[in-house]
C-alpha positions in Angstrom: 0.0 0.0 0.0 2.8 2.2 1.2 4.7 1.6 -2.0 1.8 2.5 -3.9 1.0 6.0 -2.3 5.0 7.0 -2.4 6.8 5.3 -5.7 10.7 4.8 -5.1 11.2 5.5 -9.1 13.6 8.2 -9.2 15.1 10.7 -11.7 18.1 9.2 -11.2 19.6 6.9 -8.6 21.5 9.8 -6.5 18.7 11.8 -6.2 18.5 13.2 -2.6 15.3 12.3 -0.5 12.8 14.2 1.1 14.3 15.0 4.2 17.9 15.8 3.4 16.1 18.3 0.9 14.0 20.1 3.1 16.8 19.9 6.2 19.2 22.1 3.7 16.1 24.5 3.1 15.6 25.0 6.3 18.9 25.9 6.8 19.2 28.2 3.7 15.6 30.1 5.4 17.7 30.4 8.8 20.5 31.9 6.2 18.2 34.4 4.5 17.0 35.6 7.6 19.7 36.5 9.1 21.0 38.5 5.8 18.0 40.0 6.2 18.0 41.5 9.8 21.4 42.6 8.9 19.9 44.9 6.0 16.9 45.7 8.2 19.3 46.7 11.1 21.6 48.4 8.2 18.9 50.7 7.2 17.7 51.6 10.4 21.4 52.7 11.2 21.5 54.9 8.3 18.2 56.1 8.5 18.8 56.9 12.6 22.3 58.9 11.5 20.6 61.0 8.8 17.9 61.8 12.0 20.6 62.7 14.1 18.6 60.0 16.8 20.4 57.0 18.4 20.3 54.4 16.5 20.0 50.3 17.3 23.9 49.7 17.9 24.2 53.3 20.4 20.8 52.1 22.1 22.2 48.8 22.6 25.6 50.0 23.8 24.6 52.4 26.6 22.0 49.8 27.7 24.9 47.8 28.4 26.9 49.8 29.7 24.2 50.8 32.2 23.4 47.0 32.9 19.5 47.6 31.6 17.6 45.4 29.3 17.5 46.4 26.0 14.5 45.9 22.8 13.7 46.7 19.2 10.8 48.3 18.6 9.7 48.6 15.3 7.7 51.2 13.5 4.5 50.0 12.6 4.2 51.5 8.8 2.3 49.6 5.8 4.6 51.3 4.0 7.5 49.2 5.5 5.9 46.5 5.8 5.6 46.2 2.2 8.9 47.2 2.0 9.9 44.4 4.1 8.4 41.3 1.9 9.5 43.0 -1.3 13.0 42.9 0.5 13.1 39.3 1.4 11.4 38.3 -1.9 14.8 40.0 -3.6 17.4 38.7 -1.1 16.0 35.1 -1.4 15.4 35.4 -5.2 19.2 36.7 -5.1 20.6 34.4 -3.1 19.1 31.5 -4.6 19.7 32.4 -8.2 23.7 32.9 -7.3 24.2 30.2 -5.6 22.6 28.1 -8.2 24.4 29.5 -10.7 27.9 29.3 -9.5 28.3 25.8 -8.2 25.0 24.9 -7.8 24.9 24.4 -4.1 23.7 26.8 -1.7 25.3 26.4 2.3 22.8 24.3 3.3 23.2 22.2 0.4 26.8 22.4 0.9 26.5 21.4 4.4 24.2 17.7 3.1 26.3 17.1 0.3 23.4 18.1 -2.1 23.8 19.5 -5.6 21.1 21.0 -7.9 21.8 19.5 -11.5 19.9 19.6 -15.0 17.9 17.0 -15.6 19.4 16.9 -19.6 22.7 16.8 -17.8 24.0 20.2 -18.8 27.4 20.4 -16.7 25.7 24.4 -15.1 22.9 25.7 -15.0 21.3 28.6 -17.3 20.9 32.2 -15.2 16.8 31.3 -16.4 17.1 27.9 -15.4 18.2 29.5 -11.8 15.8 31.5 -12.2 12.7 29.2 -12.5 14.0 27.3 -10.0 14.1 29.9 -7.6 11.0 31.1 -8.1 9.4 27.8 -8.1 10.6 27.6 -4.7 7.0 30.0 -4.2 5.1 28.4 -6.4 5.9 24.9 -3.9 5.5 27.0 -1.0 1.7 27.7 -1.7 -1.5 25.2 -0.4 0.6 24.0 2.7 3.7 23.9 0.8 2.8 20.9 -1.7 5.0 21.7 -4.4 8.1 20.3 -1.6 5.9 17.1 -0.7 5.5 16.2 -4.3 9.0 14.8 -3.8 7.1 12.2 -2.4 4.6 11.0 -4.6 6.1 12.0 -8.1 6.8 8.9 -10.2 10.4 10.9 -11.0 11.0 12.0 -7.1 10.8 15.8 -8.4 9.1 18.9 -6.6 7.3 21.7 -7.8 10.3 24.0 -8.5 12.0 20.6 -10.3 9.4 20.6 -12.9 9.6 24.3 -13.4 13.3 24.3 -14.0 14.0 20.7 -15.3 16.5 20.3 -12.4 17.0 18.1 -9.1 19.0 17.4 -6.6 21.5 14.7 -6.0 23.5 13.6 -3.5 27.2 13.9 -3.4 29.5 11.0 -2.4 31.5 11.6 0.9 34.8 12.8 0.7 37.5 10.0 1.5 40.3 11.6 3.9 43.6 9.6 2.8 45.2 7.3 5.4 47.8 9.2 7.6 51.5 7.0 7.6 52.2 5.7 11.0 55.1 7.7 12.4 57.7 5.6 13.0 60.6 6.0 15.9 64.2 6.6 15.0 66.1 3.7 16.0 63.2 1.4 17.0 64.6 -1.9 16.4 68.0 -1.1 16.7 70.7 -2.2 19.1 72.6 0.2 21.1 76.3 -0.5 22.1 
């Protein structure tokens, strides 16, 4: 029954499961945040020194020093909010499409041994290709994000963003570390006089 409802036919026989996939997404999200409350704290530095007011870093330095506690507040502003999901929308888009492009491996994929190929086995991928596949990436996330589950019922193993592209992932081989030569002692073996 089980095999029925999720096929084991694959693209090709190192591509990466379901799991290691969405392991290395989440840690490519975790990634993108941060970039991204770097900007936010970024502009709010600049926009806090054109003021003349204290920004973030001051605020958080004399509360410090004093030994109080210390929070963000944020403006409130439709304005920035809008702002604020166009901004992630480019830094993922961004950081996606690069990574794709030049090597094919984001960090988190780095960090599974996971590579985004072609499936007509061009040796890189095109900047559209990187594209699509990018922005497939929120085409999977919509309707409980079934475009990434589809990995589990797709006769080929491929997700949303796959089929978009004509990509998937595969898993790299480990990395054999050569054998280090047993030191040997001087003179082990040898008689003294």
């Amino acid at each position: 029954m089980m095999s029925r409802l999720f096929p084991r036919h694959k693209a090709r026989p190192d591509q990466a499961g379901f799991v290691r996939r969405g392991l290395a997404l989440a840690f490519d999200t975790v990634i993108i945040g941060l970039i991204s409350l770097l900007i936010y704290l970024t502009i709010v530095e600049i926009k806090a020194l054109a003021t003349g007011e204290p920004g973030i870093i001051a605020q958080a330095s004399q509360a410090f020093k004093e030994g109080a506690g210390f929070s963000i507040r944020m403006r409130e502003d439709e304005a920035d909010e809008m702002f604020n999901i166009i901004k992630e929308y480019f830094i993922s888009l961004l950081y996606f499409v690069l990574f794709f492009r030049f090597g094919g491996r984001t960090p988190g994929k780095r960090i599974f041994r996971l590579k985004v190929v072609d499936l007509e086995g061009k040796p890189r991928l095109g900047w559209y290709q990187c594209f699509e596949r990018a922005h497939g990436y929120v085409c999977s996330g919509l309707f409980a994000s079934l475009g990434f589950w589809q990995v589990l019922w797709n006769k080929k193993g491929l997700a949303m963003h796959d089929k978009i592209a004509g990509t998937t992932v595969v898993k790299l081989p480990k990395k054999e570390r050569p054998k280090k030569a047993k030191k040997t002692r001087r003179g082990a073996g040898k008689e003294t006089a």
